[in-house]
C-alpha positions as CSV (number, residue, x, y, z in Angstrom):
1,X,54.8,-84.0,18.2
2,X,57.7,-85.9,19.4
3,X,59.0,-88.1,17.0
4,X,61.2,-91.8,17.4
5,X,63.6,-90.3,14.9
6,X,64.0,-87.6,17.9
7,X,65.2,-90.2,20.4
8,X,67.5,-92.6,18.3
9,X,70.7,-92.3,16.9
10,X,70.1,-93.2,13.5
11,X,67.7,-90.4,13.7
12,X,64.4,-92.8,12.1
13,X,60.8,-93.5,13.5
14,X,57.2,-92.3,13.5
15,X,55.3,-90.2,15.5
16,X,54.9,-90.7,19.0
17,X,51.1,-91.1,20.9
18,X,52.0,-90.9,24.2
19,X,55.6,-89.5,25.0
20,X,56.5,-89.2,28.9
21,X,59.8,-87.9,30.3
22,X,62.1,-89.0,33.3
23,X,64.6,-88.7,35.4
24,X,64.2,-90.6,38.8
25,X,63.7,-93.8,39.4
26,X,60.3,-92.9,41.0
27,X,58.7,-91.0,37.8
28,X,60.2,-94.2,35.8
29,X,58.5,-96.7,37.8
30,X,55.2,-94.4,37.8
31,X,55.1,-93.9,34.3
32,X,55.6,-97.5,32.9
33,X,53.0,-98.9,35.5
34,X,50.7,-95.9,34.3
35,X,51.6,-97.2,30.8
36,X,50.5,-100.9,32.0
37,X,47.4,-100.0,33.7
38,X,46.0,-98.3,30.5
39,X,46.7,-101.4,28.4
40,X,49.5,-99.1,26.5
41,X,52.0,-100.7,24.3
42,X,55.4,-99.1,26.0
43,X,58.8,-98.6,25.0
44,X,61.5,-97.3,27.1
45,X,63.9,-95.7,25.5
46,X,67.3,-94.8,27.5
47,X,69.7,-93.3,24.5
48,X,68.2,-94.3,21.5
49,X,71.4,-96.0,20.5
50,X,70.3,-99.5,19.8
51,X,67.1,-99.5,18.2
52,X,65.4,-99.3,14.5
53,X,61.8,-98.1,14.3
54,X,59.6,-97.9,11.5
55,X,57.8,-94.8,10.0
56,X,54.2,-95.5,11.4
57,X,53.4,-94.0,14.5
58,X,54.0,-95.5,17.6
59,X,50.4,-96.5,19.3
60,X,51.7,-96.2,22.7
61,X,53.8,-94.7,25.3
62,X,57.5,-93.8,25.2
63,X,58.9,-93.3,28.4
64,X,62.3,-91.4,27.6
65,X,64.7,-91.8,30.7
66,X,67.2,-89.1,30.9
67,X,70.0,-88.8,32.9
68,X,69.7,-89.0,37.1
69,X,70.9,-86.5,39.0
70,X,74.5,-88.7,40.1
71,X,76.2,-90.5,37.9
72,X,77.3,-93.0,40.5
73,X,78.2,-94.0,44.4
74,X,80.3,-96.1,45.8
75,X,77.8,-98.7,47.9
76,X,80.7,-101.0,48.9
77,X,84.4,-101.2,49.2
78,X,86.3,-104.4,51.1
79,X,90.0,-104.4,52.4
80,X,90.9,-106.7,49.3
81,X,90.3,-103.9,47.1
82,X,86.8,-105.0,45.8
83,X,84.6,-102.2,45.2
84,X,80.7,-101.9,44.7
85,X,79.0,-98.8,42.9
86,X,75.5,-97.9,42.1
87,X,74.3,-96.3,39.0
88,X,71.1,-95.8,37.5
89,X,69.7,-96.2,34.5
90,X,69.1,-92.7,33.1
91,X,73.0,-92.4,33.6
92,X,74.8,-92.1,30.5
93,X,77.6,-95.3,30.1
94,X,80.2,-93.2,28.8
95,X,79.8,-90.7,31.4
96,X,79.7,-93.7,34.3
97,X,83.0,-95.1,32.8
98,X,85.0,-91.6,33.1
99,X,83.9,-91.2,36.6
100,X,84.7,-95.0,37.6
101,X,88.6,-93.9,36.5
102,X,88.4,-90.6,38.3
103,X,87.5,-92.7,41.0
104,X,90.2,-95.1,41.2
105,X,88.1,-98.0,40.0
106,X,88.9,-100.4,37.2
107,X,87.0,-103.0,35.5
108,X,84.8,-101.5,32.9
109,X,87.3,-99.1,30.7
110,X,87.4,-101.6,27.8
111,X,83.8,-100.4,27.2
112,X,84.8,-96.7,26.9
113,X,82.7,-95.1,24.3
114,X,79.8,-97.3,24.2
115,X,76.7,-95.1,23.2
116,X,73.5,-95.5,25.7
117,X,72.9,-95.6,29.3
118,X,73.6,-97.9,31.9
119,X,69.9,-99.2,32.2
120,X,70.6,-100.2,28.8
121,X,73.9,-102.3,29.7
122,X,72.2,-105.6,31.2
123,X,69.7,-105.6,28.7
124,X,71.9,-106.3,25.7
125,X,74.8,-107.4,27.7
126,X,77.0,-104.5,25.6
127,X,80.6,-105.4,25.1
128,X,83.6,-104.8,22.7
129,X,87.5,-105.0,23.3
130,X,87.7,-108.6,24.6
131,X,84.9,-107.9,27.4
132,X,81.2,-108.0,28.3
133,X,79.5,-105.9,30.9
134,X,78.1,-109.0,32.7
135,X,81.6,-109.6,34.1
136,X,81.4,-106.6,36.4
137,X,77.4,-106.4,37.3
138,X,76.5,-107.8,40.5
139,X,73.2,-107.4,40.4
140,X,70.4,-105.4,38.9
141,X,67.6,-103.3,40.7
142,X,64.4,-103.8,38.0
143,X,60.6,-103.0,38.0
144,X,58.7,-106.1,37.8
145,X,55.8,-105.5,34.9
146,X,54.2,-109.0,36.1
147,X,54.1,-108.4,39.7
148,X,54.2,-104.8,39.8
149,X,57.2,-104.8,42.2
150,X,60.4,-103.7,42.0
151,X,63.3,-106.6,42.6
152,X,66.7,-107.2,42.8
153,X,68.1,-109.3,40.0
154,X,71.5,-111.5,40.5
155,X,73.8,-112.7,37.4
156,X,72.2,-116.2,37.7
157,X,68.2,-114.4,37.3
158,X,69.7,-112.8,34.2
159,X,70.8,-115.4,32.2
160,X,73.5,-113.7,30.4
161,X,74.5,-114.5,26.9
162,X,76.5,-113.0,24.2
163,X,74.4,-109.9,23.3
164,X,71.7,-111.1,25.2
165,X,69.9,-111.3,28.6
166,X,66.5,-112.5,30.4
167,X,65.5,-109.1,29.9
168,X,66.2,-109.0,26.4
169,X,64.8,-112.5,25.7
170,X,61.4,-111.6,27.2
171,X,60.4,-109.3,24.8
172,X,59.0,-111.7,22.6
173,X,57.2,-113.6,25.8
174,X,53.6,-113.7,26.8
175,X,52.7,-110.3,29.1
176,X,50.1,-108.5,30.2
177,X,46.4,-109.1,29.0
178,X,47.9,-111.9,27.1
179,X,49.4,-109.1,25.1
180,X,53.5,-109.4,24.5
181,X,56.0,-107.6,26.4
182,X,56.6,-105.4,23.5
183,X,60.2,-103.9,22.6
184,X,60.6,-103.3,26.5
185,X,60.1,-106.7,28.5
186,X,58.9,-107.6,31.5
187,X,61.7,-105.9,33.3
188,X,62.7,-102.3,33.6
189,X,66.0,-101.4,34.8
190,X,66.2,-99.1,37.7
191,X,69.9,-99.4,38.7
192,X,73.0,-101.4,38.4
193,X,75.7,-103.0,40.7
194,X,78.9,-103.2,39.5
195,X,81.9,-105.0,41.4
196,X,85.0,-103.2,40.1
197,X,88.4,-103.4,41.3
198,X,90.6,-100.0,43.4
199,X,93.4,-100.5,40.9
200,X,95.4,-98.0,38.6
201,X,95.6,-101.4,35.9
202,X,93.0,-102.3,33.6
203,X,91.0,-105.6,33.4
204,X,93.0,-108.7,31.4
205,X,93.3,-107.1,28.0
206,X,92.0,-109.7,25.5
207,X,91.6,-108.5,22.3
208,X,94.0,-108.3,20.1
209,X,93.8,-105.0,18.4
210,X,94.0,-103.2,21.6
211,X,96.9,-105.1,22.8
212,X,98.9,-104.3,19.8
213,X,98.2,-100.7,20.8
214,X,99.1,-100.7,24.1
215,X,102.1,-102.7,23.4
216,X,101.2,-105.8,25.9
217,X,100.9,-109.5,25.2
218,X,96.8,-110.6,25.2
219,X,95.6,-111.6,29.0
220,X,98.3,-108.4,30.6
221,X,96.9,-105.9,32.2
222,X,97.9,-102.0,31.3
223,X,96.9,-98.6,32.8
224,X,93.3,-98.4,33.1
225,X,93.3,-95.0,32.1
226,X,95.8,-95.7,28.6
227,X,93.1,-98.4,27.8
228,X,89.6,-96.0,27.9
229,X,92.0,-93.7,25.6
230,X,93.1,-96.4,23.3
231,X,89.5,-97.9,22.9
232,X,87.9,-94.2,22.1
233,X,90.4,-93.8,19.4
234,X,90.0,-97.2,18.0
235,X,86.3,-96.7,18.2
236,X,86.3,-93.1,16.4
237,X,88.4,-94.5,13.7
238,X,85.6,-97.2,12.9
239,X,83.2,-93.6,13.3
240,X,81.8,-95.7,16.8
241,X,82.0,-92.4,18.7
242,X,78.9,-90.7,18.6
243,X,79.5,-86.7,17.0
244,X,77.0,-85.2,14.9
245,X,78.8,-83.7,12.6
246,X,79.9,-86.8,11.1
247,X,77.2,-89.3,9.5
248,X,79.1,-92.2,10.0
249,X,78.0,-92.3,13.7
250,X,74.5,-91.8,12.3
251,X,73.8,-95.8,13.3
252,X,72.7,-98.2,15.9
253,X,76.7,-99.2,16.5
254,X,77.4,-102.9,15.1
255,X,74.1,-103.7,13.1
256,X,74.6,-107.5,12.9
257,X,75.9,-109.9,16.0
258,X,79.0,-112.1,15.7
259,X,77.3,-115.4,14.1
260,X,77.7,-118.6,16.2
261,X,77.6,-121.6,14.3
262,X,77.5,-125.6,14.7
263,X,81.3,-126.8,13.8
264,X,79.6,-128.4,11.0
265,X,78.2,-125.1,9.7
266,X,81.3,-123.2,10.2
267,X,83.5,-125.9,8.1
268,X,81.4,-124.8,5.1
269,X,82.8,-121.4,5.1
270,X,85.9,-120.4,3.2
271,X,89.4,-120.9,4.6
272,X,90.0,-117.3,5.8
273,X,86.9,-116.8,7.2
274,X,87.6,-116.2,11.1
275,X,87.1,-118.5,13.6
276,X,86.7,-118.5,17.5
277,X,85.5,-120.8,19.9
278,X,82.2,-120.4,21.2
279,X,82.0,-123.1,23.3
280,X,81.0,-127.2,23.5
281,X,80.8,-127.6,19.1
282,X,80.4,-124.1,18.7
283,X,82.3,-121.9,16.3
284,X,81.8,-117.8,16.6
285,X,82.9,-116.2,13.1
286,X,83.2,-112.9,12.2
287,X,79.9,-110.7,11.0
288,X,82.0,-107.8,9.5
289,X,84.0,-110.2,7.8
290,X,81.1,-112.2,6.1
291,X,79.3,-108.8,4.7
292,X,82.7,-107.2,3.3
293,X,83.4,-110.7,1.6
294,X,79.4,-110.7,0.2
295,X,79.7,-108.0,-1.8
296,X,78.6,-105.0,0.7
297,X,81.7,-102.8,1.1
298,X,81.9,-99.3,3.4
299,X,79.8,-97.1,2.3
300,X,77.4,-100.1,0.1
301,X,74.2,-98.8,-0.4
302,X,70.9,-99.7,-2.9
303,X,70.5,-97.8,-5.9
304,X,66.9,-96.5,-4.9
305,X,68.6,-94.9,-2.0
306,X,69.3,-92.2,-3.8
307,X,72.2,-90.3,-5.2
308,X,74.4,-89.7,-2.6
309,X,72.4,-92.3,-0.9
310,X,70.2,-91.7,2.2
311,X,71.4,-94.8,4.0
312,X,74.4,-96.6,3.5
313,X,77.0,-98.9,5.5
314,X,79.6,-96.8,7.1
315,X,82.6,-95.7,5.1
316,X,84.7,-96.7,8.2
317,X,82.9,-99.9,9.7
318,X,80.9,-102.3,7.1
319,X,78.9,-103.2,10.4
320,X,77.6,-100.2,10.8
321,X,74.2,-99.0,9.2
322,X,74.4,-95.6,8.2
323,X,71.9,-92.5,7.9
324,X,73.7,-89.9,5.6
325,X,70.7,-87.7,6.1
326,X,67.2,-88.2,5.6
327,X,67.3,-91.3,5.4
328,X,63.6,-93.3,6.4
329,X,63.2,-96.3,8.7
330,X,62.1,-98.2,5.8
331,X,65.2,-97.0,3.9
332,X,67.9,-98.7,7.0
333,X,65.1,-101.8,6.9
334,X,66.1,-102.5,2.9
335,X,69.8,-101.9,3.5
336,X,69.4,-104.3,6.7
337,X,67.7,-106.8,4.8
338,X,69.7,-106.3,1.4
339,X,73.0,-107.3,3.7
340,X,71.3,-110.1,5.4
341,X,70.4,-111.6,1.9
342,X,73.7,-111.1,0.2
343,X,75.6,-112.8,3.0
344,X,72.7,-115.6,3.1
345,X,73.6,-115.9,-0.3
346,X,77.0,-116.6,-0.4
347,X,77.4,-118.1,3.0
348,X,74.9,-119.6,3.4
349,X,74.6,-117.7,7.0
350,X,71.7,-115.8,8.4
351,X,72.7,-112.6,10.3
352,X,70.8,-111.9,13.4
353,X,70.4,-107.5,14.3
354,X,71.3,-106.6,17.2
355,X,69.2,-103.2,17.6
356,X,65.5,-103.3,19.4
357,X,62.7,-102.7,16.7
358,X,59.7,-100.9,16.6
359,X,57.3,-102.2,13.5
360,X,59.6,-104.0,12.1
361,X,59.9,-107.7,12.3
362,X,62.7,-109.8,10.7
């Protein structure tokens, strides 16, 4: 029986009830609104790279997208140099980000290494390096679960917000039957538009890190090509590179999101706590930076995880929860919940995850 810890990257989760596999966009929309019709609990799964589940079996149907047959097409390309490609979900991000560069196209090479697919992109709004993926998508092709169509969604139907989306906010909403979405939503991603530029130079480069790497001041723009190779080696130095081999990359990527806090909130933390503005009273401080300064170093983990532990932070990235090898879902839910209390504790903050859950609620 196919198992959740089959399909995620931190390699945890029950059995499976109903487990369905993909890879066109007519055998997606078929088997979620087969799923819907029987009254099943669904959970779409495109990667596995951003989500926790529990132990107990999952009473439902997992609809596993793989990869489509083309990673991408051009749909659109203007004399200015704007140019519009198509990719669908089951396509892997990485894999759309190398062919964007072979094809001339920047836009989206800050986001190199990224784990997941690009029907995973909108929903969480991915980003790292200074950029977001909502500043390239033009629109979104989704199946409806409400109406039982598919539609075309534009930046202003998506509502995008720092790690978030409609799509992602829905979850939690009123569905079917007067059941809830469930971990899916009431939208699932089909395709994405992305308007990306015919240019051999990056996007802006705006994070600092990466600028001191490529030797430019923050806001110039560098080789597209230099950046994608930067990024992948920042990212495998932090073990945010998915291989294997090396339990590190065992993980749903950055665990917690970026707290945004009232100004008032954010004056109570310590001095050299960082600080970013986040808008109209609104201070963004650093999650990392608030666990390492609660007491949860790289490689923290509980005492009844064992010796060597089955689940720890990373010993490269204290964002990063860890399994080091058989580790359970409920062992990542005590590490997740230990950090969250320590940092609660001293800061008086409450981190949010970022990962999807299945039977687990914080």
């Amino acid at each position: 029986m196919t198992t959740l810890a089959d399909l995620t990257t931190l390699r945890v989760g029950g059995p499976i009830a109903e487990y369905v596999r993909v890879s066109t966009t007519d055998a997606l929309v078929d088997a979620v609104a087969a799923a819907d019709a029987a009254g099943s609990p669904l959970l779409v799964v495109g990667g596995g790279s951003n989500l926790l589940a529990s132990d107990v079996p999952f009473e439902g149907t997992v609809v596993d997208v793989q990869p489509f047959a083309e990673v991408a097409s051009i749909i659109h390309e203007d004399p200015a140099g704007s140019v519009v490609v198509r990719a669908g979900a089951g396509t892997v991000w990485d894999e759309f980000v190398s062919w964007t560069l072979a094809e001339g196209l920047s836009g989206v090479e800050a986001l190199s290494g990224i784990p997941g697919t690009v029907g995973a992109s909108p929903v969480q709004n991915v980003g790292a390096y200074g950029h977001e993926v909502s500043e390239t998508i033009e629109s979104v092709e989704a199946y409806d679960r409400l109406t039982g169509i598919v539609v075309r969604l534009l930046p202003s139907d998506l509502g995008f917000a720092y790690r978030s989306s409609a799509i992602k906010r829905s979850v939690g909403e009123p569905g079917l039957g007067d059941r809830p979405w469930g971990p899916t939503g009431r939208w699932v991603v089909l395709s994405v538009d992305f308007r990306l530029e015919r240019s051999p130079l990056s996007a802006p480069v705006m994070y600092a890190e990466l600028a001191r790497r490529l030797g430019v001041e923050a806001g110039e723009r560098a080789d597209a090509s230099l950046v994608r190779s930067t990024v992948l080696e920042l990212r495998r130095g932090k073990g945010m590179v998915l291989d294997p081999t090396d339990h590190d990359t065992w993980s749903a990527g950055s665990f917690f999101t970026n707290p945004i806090l009232p100004e008032a909130a954010a004056a109570t933390l310590p001095e050299d706590a960082p600080r970013f503005r986040a808008g109209e009273g609104l201070v963004k401080t650093s999650a990392a930076w608030l666990i390492d300064h609660a007491g949860c170093g790289k490689g923290f983990h509980l005492p009844e995880a064992g010796d060597p532990p089955r689940a720890s932070l990373s010993t490269k990235h204290v964002l990063a929860l860890t399994n080091r090898g058989g580790a359970s879902g409920a062992d990542i839910e005590a590490l997740a919940r230990a950090v969250r209390e320590r940092v609660r504790e001293a800061f008086g903050v409450t981190l949010v995850p970022e990962p999807v859950t299945v039977g687990i609620a914080w």
